[in-house]
N, C-alpha and C positions, 0 to 999 in steps of 0.2 A: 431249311425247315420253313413253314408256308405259317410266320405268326398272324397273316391277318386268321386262319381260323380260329387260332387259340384265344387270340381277344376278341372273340366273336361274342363269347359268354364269360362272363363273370366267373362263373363256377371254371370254365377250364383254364382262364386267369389264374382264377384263384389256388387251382390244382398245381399250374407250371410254375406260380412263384414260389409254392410251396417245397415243386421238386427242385427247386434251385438253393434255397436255403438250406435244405436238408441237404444237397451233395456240398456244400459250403461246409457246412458243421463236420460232415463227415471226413471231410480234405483234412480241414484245416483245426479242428475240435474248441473246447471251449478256451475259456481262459483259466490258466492254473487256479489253487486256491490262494496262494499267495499273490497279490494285487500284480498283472499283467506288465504293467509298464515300470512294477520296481527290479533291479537287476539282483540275480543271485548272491547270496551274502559268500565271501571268499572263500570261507572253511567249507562248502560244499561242492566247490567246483573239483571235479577230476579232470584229468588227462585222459588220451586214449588207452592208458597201462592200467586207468583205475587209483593211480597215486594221486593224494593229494595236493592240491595246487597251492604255494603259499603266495603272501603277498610280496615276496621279495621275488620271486622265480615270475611274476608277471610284471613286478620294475624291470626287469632281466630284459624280458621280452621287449616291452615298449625302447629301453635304448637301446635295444639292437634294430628296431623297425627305424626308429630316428634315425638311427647314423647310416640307413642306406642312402 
């Protein structure tokens, strides 16, 4: 792609960084409404069967990742 024309002008600058942010948001979307960087509270999380995940069935997990 030949970006010396596109920052040639401001305006088609300003159009490409536009279309870059927009296919950004599009990919990747906002951030939830519960704050981005806190993790899911336990009693929401499922499995792939849809059952609920408790907090002992993920101690489960972790010692079994440990003791490989």
């Amino acid at each position: 792609m030949p970006f010396r024309k596109i920052f040639v002008s401001r305006w088609s600058a300003l159009f490409w960084a536009a279309g870059i942010l927009w296919t950004a948001v599009d990919t990747v979307g906002f951030a939830p409404a519960h704050h981005a960087g806190q993790a899911k509270p336990v009693a929401s999380i499922t499995d792939a069967t849809g059952s609920a995940v408790s907090p002992q069935d993920l101690a489960t997990l972790a010692n079994a990742l440990q003791n490989e």
